[in-house]
C-alpha positions as CSV (number, residue, x, y, z in Angstrom):
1,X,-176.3,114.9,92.5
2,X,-175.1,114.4,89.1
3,X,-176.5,110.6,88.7
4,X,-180.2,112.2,89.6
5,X,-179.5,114.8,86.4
6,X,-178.6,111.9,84.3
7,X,-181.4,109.7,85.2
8,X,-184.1,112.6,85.0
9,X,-182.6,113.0,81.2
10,X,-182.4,109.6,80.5
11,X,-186.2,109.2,81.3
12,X,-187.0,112.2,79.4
13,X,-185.6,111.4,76.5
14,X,-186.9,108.2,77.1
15,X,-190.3,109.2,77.3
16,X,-190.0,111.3,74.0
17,X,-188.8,108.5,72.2
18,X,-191.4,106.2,73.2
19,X,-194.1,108.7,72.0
20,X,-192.3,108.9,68.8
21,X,-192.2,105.3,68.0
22,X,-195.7,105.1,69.5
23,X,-197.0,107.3,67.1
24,X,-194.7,105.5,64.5
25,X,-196.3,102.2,65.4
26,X,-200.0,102.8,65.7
27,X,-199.7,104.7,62.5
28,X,-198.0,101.9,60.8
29,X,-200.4,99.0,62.4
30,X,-203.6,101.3,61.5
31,X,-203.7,100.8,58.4
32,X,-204.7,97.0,59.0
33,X,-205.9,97.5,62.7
34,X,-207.1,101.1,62.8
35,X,-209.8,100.7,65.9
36,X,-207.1,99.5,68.4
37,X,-205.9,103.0,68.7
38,X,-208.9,104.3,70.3
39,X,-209.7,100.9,72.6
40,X,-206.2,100.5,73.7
41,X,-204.3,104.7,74.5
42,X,-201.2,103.2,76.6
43,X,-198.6,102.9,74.1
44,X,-196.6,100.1,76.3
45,X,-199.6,98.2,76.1
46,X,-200.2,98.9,72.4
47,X,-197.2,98.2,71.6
48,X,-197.4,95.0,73.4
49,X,-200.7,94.4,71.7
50,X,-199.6,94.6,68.2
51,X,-196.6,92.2,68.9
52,X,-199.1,89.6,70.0
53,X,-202.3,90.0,67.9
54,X,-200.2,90.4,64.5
55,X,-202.1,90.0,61.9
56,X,-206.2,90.7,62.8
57,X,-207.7,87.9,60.7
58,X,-205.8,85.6,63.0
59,X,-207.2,86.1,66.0
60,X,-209.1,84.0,68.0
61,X,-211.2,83.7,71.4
62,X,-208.4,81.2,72.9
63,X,-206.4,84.7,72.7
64,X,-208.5,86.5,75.2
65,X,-206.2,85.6,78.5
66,X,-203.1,86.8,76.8
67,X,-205.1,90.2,75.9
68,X,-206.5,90.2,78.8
69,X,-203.1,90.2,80.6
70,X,-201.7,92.9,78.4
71,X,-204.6,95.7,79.0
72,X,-205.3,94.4,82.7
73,X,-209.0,94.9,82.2
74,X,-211.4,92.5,80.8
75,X,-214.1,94.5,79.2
76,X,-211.2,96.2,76.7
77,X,-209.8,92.7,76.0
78,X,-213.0,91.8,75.0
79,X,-213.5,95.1,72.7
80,X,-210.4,94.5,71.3
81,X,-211.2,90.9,70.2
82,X,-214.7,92.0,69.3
83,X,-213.1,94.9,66.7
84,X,-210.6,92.5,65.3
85,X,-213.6,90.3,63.9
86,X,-215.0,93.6,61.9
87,X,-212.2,96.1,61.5
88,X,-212.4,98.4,58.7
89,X,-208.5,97.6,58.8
90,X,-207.0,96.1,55.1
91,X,-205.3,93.0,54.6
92,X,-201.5,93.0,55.6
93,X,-198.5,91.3,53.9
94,X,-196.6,89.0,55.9
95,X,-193.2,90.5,55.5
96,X,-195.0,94.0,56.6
97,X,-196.1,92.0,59.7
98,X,-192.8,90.7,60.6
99,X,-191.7,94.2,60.2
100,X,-195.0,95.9,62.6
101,X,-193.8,92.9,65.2
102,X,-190.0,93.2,65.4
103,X,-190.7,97.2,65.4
104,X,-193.4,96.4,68.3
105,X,-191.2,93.9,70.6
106,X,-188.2,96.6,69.9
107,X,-190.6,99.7,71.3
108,X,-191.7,97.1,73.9
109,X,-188.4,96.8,75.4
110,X,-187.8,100.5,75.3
111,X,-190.3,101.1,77.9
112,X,-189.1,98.2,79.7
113,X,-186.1,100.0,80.1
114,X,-188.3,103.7,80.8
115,X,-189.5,101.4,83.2
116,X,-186.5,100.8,85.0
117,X,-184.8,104.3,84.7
118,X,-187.7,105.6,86.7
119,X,-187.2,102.7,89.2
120,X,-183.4,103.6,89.5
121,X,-184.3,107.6,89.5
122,X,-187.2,106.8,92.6
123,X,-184.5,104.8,94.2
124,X,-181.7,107.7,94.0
125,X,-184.2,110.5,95.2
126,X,-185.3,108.2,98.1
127,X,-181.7,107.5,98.8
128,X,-179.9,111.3,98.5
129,X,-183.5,113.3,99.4
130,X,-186.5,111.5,100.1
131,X,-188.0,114.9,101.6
132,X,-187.8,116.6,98.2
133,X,-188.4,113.2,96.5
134,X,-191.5,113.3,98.4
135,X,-192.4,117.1,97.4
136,X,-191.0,117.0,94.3
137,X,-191.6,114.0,92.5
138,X,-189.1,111.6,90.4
139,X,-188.8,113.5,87.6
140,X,-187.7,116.9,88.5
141,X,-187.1,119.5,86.0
């Protein structure tokens, strides 16, 4: 079926985007938040991450649920708002962190929409072949 082709492109292109800006992102938010890379790997829940903290020096403990509901675990929420109290990070201007945030929010709806394409693509598979869908996988290639 020629809507399962597109959809298995869309999501791989998707994907290869996402890891692109990811990289983009935690490169760019490293330089004044370099630790969160190694606490937090997901880049949808980086990305989300550096939308919310912004700027490290800001942080407080009242912004523990919200981490917490970001990384869904929370021993990492508290390691990420342990590290942002001593990061090794540098200070960041504001028009840099309006920049890191609009970038961040941008990537986040990206995989929102990675998100969905492999909701539509399960859906199709189920629908046309749910036998090889069930061998195979979503994202044959």
């Amino acid at each position: 079926d020629n809507m399962i082709i597109q959809g298995i492109a869309i999501v791989e292109k998707l994907d290869k985007d996402i890891n692109t800006f990811s990289m983009r992102l935690k490169e760019w938010y490293g330089w004044h938040f370099p630790e969160l890379a190694k606490i937090v790997s997901d880049n949808g829940q980086f990305c989300r991450l550096a939308g919310f903290l912004k700027n490290k020096e800001e942080v407080t403990d009242d912004m523990l649920g919200g981490i917490t509901e970001i990384v869904n675990d929370e021993e990492v929420a508290q390691q990420v708002l342990a590290m942002s109290k001593i990061s090794m990070g540098g200070a960041i201007a504001s028009v840099d962190m309006i920049n890191i945030e609009t970038f961040s929010i941008r990537l986040s709806k990206l995989v929102e929409l990675r998100n969905q394409a492999t909701e539509y693509l399960h859906n199709k598979i189920e629908a046309v072949s749910p036998n090889l869908g069930s061998l195979m996988g979503d994202t044959i290639t």
